[in-house]
KOLLO-911483 format. One record per residue: residue number from 1; x, y, z of N, C-alpha, C, O in turn. Coordinates in nm, 4 decimals, m for minus. Each point is the difference from the previous one (the first is absolute). Layout:
BEGIN
KESE   k     n_c1     n_c2     n_c3    ca_c1    ca_c2    ca_c3     c_c1     c_c2     c_c3     o_c1     o_c2     o_c3
KESE NUM        X        Y        Z        X        Y        Z        X        Y        Z        X        Y        Z
...
END
This chain:
BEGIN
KESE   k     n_c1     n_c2     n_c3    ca_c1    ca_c2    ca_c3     c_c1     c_c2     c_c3     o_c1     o_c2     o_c3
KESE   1  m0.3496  m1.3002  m1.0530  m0.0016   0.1042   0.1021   0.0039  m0.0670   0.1370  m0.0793  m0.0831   0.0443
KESE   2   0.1697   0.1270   0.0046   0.0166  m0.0616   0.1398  m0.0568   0.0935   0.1358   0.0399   0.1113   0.0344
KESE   3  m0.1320  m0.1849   0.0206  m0.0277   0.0911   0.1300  m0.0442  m0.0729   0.1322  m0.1001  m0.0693   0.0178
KESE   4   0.1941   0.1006   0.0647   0.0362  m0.0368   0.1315  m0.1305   0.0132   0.0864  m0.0873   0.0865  m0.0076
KESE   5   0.0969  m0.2005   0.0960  m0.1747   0.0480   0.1098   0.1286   0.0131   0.1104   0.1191  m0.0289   0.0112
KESE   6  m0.2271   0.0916   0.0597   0.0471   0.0315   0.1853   0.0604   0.1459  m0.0605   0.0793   0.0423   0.0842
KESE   7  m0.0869   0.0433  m0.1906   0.0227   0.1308  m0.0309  m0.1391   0.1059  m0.0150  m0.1141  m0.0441  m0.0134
KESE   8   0.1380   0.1478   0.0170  m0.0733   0.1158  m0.0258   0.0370   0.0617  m0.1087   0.1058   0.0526  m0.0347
KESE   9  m0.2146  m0.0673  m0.0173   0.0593   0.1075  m0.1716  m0.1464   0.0761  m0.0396  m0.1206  m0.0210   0.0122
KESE  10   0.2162   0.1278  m0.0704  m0.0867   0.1467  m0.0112  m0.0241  m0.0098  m0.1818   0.0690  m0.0668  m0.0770
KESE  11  m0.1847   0.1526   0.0416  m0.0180   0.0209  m0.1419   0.1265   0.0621  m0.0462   0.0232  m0.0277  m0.1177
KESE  12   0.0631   0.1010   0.1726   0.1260   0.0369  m0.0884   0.1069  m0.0692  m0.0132   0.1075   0.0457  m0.0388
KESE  13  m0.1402  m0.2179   0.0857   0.0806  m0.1113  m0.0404   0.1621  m0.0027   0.0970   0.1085  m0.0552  m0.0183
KESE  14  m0.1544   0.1296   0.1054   0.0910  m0.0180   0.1365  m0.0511  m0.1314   0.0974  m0.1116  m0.0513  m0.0075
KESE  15   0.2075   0.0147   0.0893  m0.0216  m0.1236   0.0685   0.0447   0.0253   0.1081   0.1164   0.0401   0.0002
KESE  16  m0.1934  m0.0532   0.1440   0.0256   0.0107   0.1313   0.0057  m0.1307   0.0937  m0.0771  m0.0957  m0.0074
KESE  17   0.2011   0.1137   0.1108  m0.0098  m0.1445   0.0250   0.0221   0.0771   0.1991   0.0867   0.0603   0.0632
KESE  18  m0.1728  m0.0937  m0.0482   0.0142   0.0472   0.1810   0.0762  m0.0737   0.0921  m0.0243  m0.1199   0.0134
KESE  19   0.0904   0.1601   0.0353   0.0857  m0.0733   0.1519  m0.0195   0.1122   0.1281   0.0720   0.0929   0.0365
KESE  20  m0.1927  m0.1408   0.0110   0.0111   0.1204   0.1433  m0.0687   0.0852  m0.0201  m0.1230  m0.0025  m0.0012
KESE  21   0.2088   0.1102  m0.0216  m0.0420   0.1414   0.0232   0.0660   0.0608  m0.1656  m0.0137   0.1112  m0.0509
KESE  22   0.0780  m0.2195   0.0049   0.0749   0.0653  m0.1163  m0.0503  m0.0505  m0.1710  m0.0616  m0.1049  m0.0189
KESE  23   0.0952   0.1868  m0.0783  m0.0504  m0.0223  m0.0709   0.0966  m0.0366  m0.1798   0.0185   0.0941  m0.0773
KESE  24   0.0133  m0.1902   0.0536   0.0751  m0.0313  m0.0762  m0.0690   0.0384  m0.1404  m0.1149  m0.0430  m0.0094
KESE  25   0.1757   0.1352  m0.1317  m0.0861   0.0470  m0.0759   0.1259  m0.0610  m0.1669   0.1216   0.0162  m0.0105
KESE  26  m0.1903  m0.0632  m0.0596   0.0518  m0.0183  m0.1433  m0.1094  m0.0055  m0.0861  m0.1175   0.0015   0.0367
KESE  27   0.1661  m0.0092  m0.1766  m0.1062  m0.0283  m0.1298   0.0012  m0.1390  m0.0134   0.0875  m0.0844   0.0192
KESE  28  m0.2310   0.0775  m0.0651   0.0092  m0.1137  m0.0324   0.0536  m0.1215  m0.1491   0.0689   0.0554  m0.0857
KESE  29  m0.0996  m0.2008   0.0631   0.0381  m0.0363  m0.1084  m0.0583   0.0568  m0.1551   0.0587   0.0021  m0.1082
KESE  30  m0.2051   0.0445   0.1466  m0.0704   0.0623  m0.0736   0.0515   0.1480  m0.0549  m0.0151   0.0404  m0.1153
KESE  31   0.0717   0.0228   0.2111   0.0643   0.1481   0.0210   0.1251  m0.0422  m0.1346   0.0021   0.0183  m0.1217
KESE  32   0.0849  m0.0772   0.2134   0.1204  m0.0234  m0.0829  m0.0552  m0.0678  m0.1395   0.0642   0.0619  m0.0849
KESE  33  m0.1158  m0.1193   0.0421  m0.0188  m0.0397  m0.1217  m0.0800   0.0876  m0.0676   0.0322  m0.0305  m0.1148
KESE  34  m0.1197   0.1242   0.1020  m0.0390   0.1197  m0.0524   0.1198   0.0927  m0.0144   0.0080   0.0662  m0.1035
KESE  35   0.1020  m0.0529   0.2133   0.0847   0.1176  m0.0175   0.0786  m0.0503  m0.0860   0.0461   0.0783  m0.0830
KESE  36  m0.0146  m0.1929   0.0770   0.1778  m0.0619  m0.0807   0.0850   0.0336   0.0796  m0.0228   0.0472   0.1113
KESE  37   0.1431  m0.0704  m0.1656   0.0939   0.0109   0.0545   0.0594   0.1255   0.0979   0.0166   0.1200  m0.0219
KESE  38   0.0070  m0.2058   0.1402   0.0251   0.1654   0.0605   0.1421   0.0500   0.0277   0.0817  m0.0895   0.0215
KESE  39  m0.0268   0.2436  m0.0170   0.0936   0.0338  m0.0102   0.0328   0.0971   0.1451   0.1082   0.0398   0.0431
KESE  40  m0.2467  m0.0211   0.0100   0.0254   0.0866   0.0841  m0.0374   0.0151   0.0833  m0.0177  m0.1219   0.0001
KESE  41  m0.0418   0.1700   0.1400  m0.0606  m0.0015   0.1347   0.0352   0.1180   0.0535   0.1042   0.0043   0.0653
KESE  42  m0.1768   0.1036  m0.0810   0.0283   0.0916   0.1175  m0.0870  m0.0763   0.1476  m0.1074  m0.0597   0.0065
KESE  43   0.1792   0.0840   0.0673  m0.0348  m0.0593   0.1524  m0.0536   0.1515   0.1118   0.0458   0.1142  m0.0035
KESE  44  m0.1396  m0.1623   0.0810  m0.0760   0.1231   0.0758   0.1423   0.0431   0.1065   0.1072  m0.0593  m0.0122
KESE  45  m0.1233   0.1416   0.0880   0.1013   0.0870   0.0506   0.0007  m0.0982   0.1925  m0.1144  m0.0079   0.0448
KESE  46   0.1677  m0.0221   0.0007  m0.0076  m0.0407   0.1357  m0.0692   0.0854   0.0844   0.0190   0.1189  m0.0253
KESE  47  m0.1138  m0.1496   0.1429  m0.0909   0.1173   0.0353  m0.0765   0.0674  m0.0415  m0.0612   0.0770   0.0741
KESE  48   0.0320  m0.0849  m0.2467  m0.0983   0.0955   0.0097  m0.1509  m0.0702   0.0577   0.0047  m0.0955   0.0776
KESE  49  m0.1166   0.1443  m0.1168  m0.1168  m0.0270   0.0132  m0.0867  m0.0413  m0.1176   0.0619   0.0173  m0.1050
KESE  50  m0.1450  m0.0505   0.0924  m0.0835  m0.0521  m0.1410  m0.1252   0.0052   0.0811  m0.0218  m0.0303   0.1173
KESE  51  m0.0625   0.0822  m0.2224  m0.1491  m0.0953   0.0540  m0.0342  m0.0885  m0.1142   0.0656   0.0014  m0.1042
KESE  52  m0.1641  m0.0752   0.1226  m0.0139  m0.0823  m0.0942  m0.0039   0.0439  m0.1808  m0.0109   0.1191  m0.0289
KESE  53   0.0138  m0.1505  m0.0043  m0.0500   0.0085  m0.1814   0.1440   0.1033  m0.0219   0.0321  m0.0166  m0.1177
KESE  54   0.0516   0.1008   0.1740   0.0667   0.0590  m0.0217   0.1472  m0.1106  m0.0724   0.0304  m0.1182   0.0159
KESE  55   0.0356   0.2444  m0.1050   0.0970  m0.0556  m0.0581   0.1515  m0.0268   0.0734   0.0862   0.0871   0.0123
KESE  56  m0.0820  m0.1375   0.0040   0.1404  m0.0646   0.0861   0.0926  m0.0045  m0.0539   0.0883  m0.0034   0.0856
KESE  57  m0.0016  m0.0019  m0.2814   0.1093  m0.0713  m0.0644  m0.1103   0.0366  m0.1040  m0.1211   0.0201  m0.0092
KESE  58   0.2577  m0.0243  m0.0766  m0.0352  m0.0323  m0.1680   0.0798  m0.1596  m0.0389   0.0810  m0.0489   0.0788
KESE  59  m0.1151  m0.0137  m0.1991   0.0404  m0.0984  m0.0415  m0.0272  m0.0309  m0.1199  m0.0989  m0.0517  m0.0522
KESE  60   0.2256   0.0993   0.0020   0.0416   0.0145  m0.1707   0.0690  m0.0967  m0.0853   0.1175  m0.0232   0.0286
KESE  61  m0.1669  m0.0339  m0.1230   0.0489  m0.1091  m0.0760  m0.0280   0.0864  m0.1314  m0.0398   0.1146  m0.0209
KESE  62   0.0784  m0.2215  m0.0571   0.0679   0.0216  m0.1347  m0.1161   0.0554  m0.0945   0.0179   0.0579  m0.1072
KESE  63  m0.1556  m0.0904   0.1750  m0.0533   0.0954  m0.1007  m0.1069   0.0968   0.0438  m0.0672   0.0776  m0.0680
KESE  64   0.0678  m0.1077   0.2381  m0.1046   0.1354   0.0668   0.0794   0.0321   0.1054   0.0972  m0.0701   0.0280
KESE  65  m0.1269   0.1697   0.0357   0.0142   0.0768   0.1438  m0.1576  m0.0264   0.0694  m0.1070   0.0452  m0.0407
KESE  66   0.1322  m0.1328   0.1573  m0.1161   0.0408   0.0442  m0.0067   0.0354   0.2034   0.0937  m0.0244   0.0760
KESE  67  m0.1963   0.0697  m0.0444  m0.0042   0.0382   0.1096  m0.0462  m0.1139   0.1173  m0.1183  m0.0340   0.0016
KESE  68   0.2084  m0.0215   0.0915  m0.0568  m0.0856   0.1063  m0.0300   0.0906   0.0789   0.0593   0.1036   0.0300
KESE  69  m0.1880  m0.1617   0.0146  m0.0925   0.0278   0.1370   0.0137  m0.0834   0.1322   0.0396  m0.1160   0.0112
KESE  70  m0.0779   0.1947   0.0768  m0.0098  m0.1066   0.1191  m0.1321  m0.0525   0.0560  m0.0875   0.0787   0.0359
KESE  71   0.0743  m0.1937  m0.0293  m0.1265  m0.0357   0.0330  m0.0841   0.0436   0.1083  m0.1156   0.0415  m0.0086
KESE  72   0.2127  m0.0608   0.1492  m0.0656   0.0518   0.1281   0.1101   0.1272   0.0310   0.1102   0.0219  m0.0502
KESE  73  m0.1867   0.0517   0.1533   0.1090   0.1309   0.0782   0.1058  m0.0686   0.0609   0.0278  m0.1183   0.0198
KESE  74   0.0320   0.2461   0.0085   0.1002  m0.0657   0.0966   0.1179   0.1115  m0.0236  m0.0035   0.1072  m0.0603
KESE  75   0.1351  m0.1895   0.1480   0.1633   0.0708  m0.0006  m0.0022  m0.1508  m0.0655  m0.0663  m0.1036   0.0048
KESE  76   0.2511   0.1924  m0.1073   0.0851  m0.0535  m0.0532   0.0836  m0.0643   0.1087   0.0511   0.0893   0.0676
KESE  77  m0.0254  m0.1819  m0.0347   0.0713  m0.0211   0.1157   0.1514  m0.1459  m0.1013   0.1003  m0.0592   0.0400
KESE  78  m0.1630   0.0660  m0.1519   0.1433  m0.0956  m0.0726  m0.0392   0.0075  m0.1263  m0.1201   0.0081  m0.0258
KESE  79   0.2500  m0.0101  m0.1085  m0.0068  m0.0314  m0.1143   0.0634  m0.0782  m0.0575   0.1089  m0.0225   0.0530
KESE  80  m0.1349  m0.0443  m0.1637   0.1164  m0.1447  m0.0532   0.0618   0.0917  m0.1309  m0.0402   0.0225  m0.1141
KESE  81   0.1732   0.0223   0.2025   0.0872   0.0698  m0.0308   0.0938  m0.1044  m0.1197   0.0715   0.0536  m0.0847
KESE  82  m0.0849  m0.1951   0.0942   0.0400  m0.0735  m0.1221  m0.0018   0.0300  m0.1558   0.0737  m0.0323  m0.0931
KESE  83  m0.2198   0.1277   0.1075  m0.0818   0.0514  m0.1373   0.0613   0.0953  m0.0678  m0.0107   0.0142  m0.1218
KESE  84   0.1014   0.0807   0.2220   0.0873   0.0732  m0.0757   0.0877  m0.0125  m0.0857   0.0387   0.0821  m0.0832
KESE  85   0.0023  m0.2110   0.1071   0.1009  m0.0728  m0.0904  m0.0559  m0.1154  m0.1274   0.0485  m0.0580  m0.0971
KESE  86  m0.1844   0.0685   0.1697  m0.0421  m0.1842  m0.0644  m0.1391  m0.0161  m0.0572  m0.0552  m0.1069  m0.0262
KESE  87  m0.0029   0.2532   0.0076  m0.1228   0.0163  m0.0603  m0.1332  m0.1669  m0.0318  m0.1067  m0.0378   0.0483
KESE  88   0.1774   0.0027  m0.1266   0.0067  m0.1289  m0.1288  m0.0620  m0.0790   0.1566  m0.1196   0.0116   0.0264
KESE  89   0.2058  m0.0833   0.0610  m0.0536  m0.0792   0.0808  m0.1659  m0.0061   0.0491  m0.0580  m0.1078   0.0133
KESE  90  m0.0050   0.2338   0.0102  m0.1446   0.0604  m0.0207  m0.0750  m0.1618  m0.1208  m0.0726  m0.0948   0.0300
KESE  91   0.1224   0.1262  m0.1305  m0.0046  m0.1130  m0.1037  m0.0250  m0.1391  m0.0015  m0.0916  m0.0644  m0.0510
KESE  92   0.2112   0.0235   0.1306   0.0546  m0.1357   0.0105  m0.1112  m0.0282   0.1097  m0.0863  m0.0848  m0.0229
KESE  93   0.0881   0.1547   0.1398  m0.0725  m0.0644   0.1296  m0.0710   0.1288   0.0964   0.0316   0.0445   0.1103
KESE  94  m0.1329  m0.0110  m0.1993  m0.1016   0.1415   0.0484  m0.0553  m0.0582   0.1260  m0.0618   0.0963   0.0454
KESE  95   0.0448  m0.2025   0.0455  m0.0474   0.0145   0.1048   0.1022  m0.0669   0.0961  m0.0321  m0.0233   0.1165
KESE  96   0.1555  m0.0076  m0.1653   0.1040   0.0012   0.0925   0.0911   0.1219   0.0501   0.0885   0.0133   0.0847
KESE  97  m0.1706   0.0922  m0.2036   0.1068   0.0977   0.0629  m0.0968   0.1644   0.0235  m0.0356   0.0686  m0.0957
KESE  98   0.0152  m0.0419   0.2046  m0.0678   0.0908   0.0169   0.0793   0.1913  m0.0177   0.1224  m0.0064   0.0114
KESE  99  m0.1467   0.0762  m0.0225   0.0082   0.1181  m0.0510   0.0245   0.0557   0.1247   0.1102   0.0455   0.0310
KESE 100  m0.2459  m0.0470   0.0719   0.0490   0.1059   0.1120  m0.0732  m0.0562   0.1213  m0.0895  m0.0822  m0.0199
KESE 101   0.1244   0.1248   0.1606  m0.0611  m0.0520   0.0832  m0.0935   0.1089   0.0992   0.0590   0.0869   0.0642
KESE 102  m0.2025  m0.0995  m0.0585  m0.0076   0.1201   0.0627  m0.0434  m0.0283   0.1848  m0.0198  m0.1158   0.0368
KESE 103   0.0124   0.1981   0.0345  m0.0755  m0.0568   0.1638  m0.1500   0.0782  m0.0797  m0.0319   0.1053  m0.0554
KESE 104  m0.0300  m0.2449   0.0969  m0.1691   0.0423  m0.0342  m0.0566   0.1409   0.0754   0.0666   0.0344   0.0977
KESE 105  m0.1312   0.0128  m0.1173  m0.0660   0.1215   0.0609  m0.1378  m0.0461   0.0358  m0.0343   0.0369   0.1124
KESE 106  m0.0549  m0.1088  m0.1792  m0.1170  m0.0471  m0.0173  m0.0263  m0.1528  m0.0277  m0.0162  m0.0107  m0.1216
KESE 107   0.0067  m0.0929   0.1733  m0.0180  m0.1323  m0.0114  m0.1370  m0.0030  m0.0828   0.0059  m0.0871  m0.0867
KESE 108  m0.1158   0.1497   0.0876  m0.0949   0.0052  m0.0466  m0.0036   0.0043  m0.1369  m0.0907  m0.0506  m0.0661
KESE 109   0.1713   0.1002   0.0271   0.0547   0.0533  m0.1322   0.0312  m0.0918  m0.0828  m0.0028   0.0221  m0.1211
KESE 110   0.0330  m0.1245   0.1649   0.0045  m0.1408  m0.0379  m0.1709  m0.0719  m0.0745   0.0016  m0.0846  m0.0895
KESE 111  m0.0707   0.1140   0.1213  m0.1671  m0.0550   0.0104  m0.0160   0.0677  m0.1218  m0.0917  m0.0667  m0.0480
KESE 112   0.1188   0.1580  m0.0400  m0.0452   0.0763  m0.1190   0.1363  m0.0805  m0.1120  m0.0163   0.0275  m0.1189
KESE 113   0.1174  m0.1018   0.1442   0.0680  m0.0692  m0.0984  m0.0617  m0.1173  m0.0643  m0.1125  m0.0114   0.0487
KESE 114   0.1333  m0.0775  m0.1323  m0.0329  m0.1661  m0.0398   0.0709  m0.0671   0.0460   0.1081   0.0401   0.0432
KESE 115  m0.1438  m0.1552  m0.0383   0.0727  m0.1179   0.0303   0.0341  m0.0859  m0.1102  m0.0619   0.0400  m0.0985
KESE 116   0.1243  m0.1282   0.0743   0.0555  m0.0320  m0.1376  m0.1212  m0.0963  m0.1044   0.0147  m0.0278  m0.1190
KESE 117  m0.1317  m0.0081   0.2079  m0.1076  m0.0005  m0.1125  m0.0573   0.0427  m0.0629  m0.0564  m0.0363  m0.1032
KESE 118   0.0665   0.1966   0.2023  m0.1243   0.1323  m0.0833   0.0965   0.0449  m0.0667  m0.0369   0.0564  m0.1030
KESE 119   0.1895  m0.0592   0.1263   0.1224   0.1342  m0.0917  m0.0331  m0.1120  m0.1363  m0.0422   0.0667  m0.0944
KESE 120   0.0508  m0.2295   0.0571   0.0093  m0.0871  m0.0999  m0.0870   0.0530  m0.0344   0.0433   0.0841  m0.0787
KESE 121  m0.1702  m0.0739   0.0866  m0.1378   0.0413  m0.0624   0.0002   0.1401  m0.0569  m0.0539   0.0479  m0.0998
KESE 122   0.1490   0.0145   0.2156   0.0009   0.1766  m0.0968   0.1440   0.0383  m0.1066   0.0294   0.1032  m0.0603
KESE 123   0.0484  m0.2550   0.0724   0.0706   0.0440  m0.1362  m0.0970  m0.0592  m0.0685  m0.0594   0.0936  m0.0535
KESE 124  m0.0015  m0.2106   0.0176  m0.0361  m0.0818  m0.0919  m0.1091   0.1427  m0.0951  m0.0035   0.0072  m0.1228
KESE 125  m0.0655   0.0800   0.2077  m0.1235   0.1124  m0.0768   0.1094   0.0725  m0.0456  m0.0257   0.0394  m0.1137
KESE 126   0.1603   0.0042   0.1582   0.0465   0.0799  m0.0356   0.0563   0.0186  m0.1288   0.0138   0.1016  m0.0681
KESE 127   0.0302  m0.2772   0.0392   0.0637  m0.0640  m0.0845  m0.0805   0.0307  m0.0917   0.0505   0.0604  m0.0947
KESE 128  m0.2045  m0.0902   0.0883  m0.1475  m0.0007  m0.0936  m0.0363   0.1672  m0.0227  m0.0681   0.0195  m0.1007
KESE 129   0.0893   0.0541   0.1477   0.0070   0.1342  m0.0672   0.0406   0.0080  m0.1356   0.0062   0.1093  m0.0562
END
């Protein structure tokens, strides 16, 4: 299981990576290897709004549908429109390729995520379930 420091990651195995004011959002290696193979990405709409924990995209592989969330609020302000075509890449390189980009609403919002010692520690219990 691979997991990146200098990221923000949420219990629903999303990964946030901040520049500024903006907020870069994908699954993580953990994500993708629970889902398998993926086939699909619905992507959030440009402009809309989210608040946190809300669902942003679905992301469907070969043997679930499941629902991505967004970690912090915010606008949609970009999506990696690649995914439409290229699902699978999610796969190959889950923290090279992010899903959507939002403008933060709340910086604070950040302080209730993990950092990649506490997210290692909360797959490892999760794993032990």
């Amino acid at each position: 299981m691979d997991i990146k420091k200098g990221l923000y990651y949420s219990e629903d195995h999303e990964w946030v990576r901040v520049e500024g004011d903006q907020a870069y959002i994908g699954i993580t290696d953990y994500a993708q290897h629970q889902l398998g193979d993926l086939v699909f990405v619905e992507l959030p709409e440009l402009d809309s709004e989210f608040d946190a924990g809300d669902t942003i995209g679905v992301i469907e592989s070969v043997k679930s549908v499941s629902d991505m969330h967004t970690p912090v609020s915010g606008t949609v302000i970009a999506v990696n429109e690649s995914l439409d075509d290229a699902a699978e890449t999610l796969n190959n390189d889950p923290y090279g390729q992010h899903i959507a980009v939002l403008k933060i609403k709340d910086q604070k919002e950040l302080d209730n995520l993990m950092n990649a010692v506490d997210y290692e520690d909360f797959c490892k219990k999760e794993q032990n379930m």
